[in-house]
LUMVO-140586 format. One record per residue (C-alpha): residue number from 1; x, z, y. Coordinates in nm, 3 decimals. Layout:
N
 resi      px      pz      py
  NUM       X       Z       Y
...
***
This chain:
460
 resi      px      pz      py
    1 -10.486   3.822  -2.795
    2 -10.200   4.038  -2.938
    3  -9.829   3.965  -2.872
    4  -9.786   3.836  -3.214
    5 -10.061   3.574  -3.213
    6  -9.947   3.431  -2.831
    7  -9.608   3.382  -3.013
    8  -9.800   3.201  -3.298
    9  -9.969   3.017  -3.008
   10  -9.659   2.924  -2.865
   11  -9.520   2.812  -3.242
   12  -9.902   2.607  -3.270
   13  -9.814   2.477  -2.945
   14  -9.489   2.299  -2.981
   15  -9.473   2.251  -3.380
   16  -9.137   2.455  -3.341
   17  -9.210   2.617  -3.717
   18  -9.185   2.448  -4.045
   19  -9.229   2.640  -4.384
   20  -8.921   2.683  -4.547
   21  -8.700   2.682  -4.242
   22  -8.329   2.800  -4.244
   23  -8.369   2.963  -3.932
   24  -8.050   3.123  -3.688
   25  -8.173   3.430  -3.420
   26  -7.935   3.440  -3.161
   27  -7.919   3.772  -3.114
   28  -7.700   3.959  -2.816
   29  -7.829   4.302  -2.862
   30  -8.033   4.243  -2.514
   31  -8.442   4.297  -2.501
   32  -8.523   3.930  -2.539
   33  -8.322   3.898  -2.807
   34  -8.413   4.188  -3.029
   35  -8.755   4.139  -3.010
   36  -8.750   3.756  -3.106
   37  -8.567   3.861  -3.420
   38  -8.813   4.149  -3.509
   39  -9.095   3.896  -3.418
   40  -8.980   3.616  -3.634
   41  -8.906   3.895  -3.931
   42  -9.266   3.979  -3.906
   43  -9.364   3.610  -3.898
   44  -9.147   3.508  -4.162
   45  -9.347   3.546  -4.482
   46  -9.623   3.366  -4.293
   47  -9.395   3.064  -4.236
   48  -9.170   3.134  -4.575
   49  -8.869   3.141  -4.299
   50  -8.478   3.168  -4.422
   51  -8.387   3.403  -4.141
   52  -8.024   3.444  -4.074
   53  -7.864   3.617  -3.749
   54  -7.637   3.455  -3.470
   55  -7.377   3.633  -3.220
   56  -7.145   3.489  -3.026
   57  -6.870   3.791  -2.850
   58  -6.732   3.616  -2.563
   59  -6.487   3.915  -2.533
   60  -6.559   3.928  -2.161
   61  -6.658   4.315  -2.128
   62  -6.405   4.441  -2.326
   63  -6.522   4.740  -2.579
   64  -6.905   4.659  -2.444
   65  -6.851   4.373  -2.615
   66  -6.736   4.470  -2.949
   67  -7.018   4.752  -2.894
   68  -7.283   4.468  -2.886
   69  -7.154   4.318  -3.159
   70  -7.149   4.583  -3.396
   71  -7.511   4.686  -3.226
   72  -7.629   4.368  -3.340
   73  -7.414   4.332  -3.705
   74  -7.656   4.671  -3.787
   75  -7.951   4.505  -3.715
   76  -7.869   4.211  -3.927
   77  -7.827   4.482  -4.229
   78  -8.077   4.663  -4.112
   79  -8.322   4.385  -4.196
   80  -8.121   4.230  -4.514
   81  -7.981   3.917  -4.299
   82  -7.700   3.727  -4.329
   83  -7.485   3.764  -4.000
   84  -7.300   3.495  -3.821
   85  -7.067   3.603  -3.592
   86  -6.781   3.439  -3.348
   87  -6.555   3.631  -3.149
   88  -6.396   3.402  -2.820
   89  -6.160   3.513  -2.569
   90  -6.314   3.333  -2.262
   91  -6.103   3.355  -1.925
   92  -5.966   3.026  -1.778
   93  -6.034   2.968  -1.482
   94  -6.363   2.843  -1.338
   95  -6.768   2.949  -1.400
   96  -6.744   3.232  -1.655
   97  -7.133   3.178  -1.682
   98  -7.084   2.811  -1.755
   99  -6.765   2.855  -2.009
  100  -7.035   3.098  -2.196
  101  -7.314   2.904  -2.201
  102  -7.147   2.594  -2.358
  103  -6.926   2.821  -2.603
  104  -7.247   2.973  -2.763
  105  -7.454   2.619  -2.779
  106  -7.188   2.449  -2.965
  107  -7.149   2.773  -3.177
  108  -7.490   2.653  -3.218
  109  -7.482   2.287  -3.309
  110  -7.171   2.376  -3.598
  111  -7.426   2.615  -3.743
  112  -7.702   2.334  -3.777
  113  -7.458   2.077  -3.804
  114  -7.287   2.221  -4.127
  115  -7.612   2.316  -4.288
  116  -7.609   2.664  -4.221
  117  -7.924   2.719  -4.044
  118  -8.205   2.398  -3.975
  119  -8.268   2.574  -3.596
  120  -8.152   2.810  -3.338
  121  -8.420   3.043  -3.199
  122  -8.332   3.168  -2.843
  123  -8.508   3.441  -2.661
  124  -8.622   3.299  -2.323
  125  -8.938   3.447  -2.203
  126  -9.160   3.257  -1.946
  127  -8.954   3.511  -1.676
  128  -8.642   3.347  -1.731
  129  -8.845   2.979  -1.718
  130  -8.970   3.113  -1.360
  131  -8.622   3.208  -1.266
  132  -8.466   2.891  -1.361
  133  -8.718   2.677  -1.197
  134  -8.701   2.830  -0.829
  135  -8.286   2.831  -0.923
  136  -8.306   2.446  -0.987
  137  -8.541   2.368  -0.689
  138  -8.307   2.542  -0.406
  139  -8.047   2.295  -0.566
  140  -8.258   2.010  -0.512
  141  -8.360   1.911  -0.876
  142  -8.651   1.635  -0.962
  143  -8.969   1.715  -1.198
  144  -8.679   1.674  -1.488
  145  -8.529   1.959  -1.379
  146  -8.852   2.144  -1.246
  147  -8.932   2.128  -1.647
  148  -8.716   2.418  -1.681
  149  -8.616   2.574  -1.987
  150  -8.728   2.337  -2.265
  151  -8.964   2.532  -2.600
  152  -8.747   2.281  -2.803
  153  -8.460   2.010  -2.816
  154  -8.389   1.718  -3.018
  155  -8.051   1.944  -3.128
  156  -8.229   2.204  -3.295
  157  -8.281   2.472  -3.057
  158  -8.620   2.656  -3.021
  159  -8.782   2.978  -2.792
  160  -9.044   3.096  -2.950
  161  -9.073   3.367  -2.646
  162  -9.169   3.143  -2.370
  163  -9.501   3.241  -2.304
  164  -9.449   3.595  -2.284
  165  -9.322   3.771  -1.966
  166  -8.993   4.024  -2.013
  167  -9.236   4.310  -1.915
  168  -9.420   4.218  -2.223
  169  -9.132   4.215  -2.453
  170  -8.999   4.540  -2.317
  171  -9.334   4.678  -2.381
  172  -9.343   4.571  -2.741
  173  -9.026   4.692  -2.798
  174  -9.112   5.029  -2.658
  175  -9.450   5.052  -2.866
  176  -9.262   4.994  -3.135
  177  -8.959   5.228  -3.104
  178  -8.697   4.901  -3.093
  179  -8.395   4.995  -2.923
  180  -8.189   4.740  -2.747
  181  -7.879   4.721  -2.513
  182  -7.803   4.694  -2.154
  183  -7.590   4.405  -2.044
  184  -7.434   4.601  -1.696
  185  -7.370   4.293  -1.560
  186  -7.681   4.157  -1.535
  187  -7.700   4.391  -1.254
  188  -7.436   4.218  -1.099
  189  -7.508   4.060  -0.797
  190  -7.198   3.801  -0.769
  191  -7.416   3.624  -1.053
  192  -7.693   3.348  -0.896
  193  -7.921   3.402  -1.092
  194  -7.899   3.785  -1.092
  195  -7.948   3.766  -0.713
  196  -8.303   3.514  -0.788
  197  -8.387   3.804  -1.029
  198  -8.339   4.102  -0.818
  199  -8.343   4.020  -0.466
  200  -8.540   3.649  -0.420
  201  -8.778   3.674  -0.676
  202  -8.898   4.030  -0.552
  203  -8.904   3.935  -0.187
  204  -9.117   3.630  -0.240
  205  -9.331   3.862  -0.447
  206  -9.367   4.105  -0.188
  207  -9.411   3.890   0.122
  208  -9.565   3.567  -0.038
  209  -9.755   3.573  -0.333
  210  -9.756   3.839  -0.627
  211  -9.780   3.568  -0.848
  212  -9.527   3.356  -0.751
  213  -9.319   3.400  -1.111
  214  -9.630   3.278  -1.349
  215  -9.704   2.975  -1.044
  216  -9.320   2.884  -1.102
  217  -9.402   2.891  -1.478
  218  -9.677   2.712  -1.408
  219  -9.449   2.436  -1.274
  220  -9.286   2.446  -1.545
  221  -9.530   2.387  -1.832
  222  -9.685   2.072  -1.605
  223  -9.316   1.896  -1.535
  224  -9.284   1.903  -1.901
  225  -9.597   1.708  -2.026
  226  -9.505   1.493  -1.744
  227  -9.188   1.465  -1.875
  228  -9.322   1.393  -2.207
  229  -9.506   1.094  -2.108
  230  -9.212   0.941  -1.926
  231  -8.978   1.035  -2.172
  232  -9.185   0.806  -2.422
  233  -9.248   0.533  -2.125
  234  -8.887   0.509  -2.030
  235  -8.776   0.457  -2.398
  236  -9.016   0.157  -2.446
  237  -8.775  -0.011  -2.179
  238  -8.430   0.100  -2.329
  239  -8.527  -0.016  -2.699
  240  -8.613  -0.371  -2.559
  241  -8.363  -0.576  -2.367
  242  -8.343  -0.425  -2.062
  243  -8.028  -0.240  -2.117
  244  -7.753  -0.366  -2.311
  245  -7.508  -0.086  -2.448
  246  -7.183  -0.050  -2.628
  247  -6.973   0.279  -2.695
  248  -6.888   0.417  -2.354
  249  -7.058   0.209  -2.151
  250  -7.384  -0.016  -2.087
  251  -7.531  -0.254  -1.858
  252  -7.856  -0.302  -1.674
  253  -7.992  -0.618  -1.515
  254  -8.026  -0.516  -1.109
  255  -8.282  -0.771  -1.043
  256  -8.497  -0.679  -1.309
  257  -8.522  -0.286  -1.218
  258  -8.549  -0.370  -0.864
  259  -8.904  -0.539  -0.963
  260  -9.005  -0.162  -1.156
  261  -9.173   0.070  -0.947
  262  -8.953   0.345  -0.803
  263  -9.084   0.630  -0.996
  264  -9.008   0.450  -1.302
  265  -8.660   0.228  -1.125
  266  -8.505   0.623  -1.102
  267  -8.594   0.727  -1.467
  268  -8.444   0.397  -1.611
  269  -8.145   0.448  -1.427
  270  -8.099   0.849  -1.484
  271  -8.145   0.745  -1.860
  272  -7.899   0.479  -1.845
  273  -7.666   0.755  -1.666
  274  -7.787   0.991  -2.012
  275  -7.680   0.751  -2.279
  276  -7.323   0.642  -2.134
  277  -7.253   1.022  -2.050
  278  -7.398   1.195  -2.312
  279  -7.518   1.456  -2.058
  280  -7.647   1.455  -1.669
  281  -7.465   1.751  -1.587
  282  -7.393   1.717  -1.218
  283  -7.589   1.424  -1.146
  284  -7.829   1.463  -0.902
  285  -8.140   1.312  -0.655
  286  -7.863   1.103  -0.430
  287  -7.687   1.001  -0.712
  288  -7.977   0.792  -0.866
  289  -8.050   0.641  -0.493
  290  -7.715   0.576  -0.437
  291  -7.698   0.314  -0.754
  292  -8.033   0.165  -0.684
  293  -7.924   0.121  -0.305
  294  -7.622  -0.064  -0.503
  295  -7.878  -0.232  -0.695
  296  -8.069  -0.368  -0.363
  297  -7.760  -0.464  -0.134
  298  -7.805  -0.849  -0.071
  299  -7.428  -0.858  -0.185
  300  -7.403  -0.950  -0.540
  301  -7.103  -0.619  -0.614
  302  -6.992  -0.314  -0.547
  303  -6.942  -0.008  -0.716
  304  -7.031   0.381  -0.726
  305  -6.873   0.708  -0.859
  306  -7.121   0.965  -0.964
  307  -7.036   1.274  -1.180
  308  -6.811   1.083  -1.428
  309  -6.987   0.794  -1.412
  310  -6.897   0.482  -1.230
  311  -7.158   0.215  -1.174
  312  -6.989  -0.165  -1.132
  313  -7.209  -0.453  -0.951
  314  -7.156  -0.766  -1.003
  315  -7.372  -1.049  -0.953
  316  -7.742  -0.940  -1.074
  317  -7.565  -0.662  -1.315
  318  -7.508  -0.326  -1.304
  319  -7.227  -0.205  -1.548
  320  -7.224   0.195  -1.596
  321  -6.908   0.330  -1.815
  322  -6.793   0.653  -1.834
  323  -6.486   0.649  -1.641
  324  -6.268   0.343  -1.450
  325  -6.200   0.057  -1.697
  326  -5.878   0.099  -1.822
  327  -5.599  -0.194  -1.654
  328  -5.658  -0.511  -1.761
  329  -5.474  -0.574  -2.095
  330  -5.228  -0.823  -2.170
  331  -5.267  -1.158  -2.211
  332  -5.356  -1.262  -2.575
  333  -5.314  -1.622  -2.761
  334  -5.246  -1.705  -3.121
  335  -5.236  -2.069  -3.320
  336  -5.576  -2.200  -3.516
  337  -5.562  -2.360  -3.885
  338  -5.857  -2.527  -3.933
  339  -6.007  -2.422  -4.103
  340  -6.043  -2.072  -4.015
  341  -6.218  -1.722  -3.862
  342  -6.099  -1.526  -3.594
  343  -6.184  -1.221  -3.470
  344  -6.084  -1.142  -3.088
  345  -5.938  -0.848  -2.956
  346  -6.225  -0.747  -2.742
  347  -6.376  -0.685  -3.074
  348  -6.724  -0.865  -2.962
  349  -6.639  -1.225  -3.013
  350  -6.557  -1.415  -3.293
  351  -6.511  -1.757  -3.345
  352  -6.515  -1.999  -3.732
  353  -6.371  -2.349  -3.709
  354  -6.408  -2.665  -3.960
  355  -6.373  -2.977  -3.951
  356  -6.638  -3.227  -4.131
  357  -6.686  -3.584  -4.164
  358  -6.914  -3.686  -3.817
  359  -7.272  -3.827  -3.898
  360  -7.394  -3.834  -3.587
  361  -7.518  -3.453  -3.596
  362  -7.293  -3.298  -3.322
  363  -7.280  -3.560  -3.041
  364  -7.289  -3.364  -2.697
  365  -7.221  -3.032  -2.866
  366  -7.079  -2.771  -2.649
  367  -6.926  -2.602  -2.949
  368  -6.770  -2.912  -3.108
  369  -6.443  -3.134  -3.055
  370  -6.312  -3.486  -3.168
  371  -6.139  -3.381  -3.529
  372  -5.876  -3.671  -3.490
  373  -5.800  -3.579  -3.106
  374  -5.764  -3.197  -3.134
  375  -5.498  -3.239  -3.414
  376  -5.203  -3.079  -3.161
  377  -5.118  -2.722  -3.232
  378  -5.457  -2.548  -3.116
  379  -5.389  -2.212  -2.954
  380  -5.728  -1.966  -2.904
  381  -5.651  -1.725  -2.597
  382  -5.821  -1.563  -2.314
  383  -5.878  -1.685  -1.990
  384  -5.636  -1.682  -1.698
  385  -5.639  -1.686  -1.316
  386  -5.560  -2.070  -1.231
  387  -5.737  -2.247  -1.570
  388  -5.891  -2.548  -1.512
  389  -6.058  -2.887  -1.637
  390  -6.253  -3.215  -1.690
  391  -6.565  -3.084  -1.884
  392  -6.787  -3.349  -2.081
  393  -7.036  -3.534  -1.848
  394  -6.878  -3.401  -1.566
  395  -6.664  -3.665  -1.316
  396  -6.393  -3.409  -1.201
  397  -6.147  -3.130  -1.275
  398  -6.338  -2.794  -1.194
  399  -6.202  -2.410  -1.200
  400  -6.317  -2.183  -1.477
  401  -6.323  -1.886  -1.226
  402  -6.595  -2.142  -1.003
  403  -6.775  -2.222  -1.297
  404  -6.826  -1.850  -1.329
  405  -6.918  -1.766  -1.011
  406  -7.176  -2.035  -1.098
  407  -7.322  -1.894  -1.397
  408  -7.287  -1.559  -1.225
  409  -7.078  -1.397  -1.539
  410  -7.008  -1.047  -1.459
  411  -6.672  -0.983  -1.318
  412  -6.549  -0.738  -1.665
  413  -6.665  -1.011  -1.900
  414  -6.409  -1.261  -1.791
  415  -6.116  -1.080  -1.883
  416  -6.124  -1.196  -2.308
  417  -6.348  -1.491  -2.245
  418  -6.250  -1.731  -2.534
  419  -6.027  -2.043  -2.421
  420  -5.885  -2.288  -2.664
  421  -5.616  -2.497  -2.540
  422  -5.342  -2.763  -2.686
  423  -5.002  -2.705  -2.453
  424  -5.157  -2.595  -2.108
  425  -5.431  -2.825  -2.162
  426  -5.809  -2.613  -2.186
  427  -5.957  -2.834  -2.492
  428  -6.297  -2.608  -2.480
  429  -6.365  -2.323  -2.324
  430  -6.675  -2.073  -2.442
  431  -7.028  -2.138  -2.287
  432  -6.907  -2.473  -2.086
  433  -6.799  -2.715  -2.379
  434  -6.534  -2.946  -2.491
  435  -6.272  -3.104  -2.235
  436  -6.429  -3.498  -2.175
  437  -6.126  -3.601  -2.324
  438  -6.162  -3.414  -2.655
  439  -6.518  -3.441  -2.656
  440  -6.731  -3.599  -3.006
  441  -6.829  -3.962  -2.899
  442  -7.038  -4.200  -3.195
  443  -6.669  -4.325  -3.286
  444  -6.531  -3.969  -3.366
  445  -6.435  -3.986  -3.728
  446  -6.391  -3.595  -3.817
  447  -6.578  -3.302  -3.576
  448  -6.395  -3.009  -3.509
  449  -6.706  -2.731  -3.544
  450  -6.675  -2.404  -3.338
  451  -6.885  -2.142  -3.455
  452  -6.922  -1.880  -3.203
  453  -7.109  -1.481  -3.309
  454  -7.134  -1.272  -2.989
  455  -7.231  -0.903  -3.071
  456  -7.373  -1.017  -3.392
  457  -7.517  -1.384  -3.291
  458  -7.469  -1.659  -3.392
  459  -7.396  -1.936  -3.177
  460  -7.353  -2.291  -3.324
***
């Protein structure tokens, strides 16, 4: 097979082509690079591709830089490309590498996010998937990370090259008189994964197997069908009921994913950890275990901190958010006309009041009051430390905060949990029902209705 069909394998394989494609080449002016853009021009009346060309100049070697830039700007013209280029003066302190990385992916993602280009084709070869697979295993990542270097992403990003060794590209770059540039630091050995590439990587060659870089590609290509089947498994049980999110944050019922079989238990949760953070960048093996030993404990809370995520346990729920709650607000309360909507400040809750003629319809109603006896100035507000009272059917005064312990409501969801009161007197409070003394008996005259819509429900 030539090295043009294995990339048209590779393309077959993953669906990563669609005719009529705007498609971006990131293009440094390194082998990989040039030879995915000459590769894709040759391919690109076959797929009726809109090729355009992508470099970032991170500034960081000075007139190499603006060498590789220019390098690259002829190539675009070269081939009758339009050329996208960035220029960034990286250099606060921290991981150079990482600073780089994440300047030229959301270089990316403004490119396909303002229509520019439909993809971004990198030039990973399967070398660079064995590389990253032995770096992520001596850090101690799962089969997610032993998936290595994804062919595609849900952002847009493709690699056409990574079935194809960098031997092989250099070689097709050589028989076909390509030139390309040398990155010197790549060389570098203060670099990690310059020291897998040149010193590990060899060694375990030499003393172990010969083969060890297409076995750790290997690993690669079966993590990710496994991680293809889980992916699809795992997002069966986040589209149900099983977690419950809002922006920032979401919550998971502990008793629930302590019945799930671990394999699946750590998924849920690393998911969970996905969609509040919008990432899993530092999270690792001991971080999962650590919130489903949290999830286990016989005491009903707790709490965890794991890579800017903190994990809250209270009762049979686990609440993940992306940072501490912020301090409890203030107190809120203002005065009801019946009748009347209002919306409350923890923007979830809502509550409609009227008042009709009684016909028998609401006797016993949690969500309804005596009309003629809840005629004092009626005052909606939140719950506070010390509230108590006489509920309907029930023979003596009881706390709120004991009634919900009882009900086991999680510890953040008491904060702006709807109270209506007349003077300090609690007339009804939500999910326990009128006061006895306000409550609709077969003499009430006129019902006071409550209406309450929780996150878009409708309780009457």
């Amino acid at each position: 097979m030539s090295f043009l069909d294995r990339i048209r394998q590779t393309v077959a394989r993953y669906q990563l082509l669609q005719p009529g494609d705007r498609l971006g080449i990131a293009v440094s002016g390194g082998a990989d690079s040039v030879c995915l853009l000459h590769v894709l021009f040759e391919l690109r009346a076959e797929f009726a591709l809109r090729l355009s060309v992508i470099h970032l100049d991170h500034s960081l070697r000075g007139p190499d830089s603006r060498a590789d830039a220019q390098f690259v700007h002829n190539l675009a013209q070269q081939l009758g490309l339009p050329f996208h280029l960035r220029t960034l003066h990286l250099g606060q302190p921290g991981n150079l590498e990482q600073q780089a990385r994440r300047a030229r992916y959301q270089f990316f993602r403004e490119l396909i996010e303002t229509g520019t280009v439909q993809k971004a084709a990198l030039g990973h070869t399967r070398s660079d998937q064995a590389e990253t697979v032995l770096f992520r295993l001596l850090r101690g990542a799962g089969s997610a990370g032993l998936a290595g270097i994804r062919p595609y992403t849900s952002a847009g990003v493709i690699r056409p090259l990574l079935q194809v060794t960098r031997p092989e590209v250099e070689q097709y770059l050589t028989e076909h008189a390509l030139p390309w540039r040398q990155d010197a630091t790549n060389a570098e050995l203060r670099f990690d994964r310059n020291r897998i590439r040149h010193q590990l990587l060899p060694a375990l060659e030499a003393d172990w197997n010969p083969e060890i870089q297409e076995i750790l590609a290997q690993t690669a290509d079966w993590a990710w069908e496994e991680e293809q089947y889980w992916q699809a498994q795992i997002a069966q049980l986040t589209a149900g009921d099983w977690v419950r999110s809002a922006k920032g944050e979401a919550v998971l019922d502990a008793t629930r994913l302590n019945g799930l079989p671990v394999a699946v238990a750590r998924r849920l949760i690393r998911e969970v950890i996905r969609q509040v953070k919008q990432d899993l960048l530092g999270v690792s093996f001991s971080h999962i275990d650590r919130i489903r030993e949290l999830a286990v404990a016989p005491q009903g809370h707790g709490r965890r901190q794991i890579a800017g995520i903190q994990v809250f346990r209270s009762y049979n729920w686990l609440r993940f958010v992306k940072s501490a709650p912020p301090p409890a607000g203030p107190d809120w309360q203002f005065p009801l006309t019946v009748p009347g909507s209002y919306p409350l400040p923890c923007g979830t809750v809502s509550l409609a009041l009227e008042r009709i003629r009684n016909e028998g319809v609401y006797n016993g109603s949690l969500d309804a009051l005596d009309g003629d006896r809840a005629c004092g100035p009626l005052v909606l507000r939140n719950w506070r430390a010390g509230d108590r009272y006489r509920r309907q059917g029930h023979a003596g005064v009881e706390k709120l905060k004991e009634l919900f312990e009882d009900r086991r409501i999680p510890s953040w969801e008491r904060r702006n949990w709807p109270i209506i009161s007349i003077g300090n007197a609690v007339v009804w409070a939500s999910g326990f029902g009128p006061a006895a003394e306000f409550a609709v008996t077969p003499d009430s005259r006129t019902v006071l209705t409550i209406r309450e819509t929780r996150a878009g429900v409708e309780k009457v």
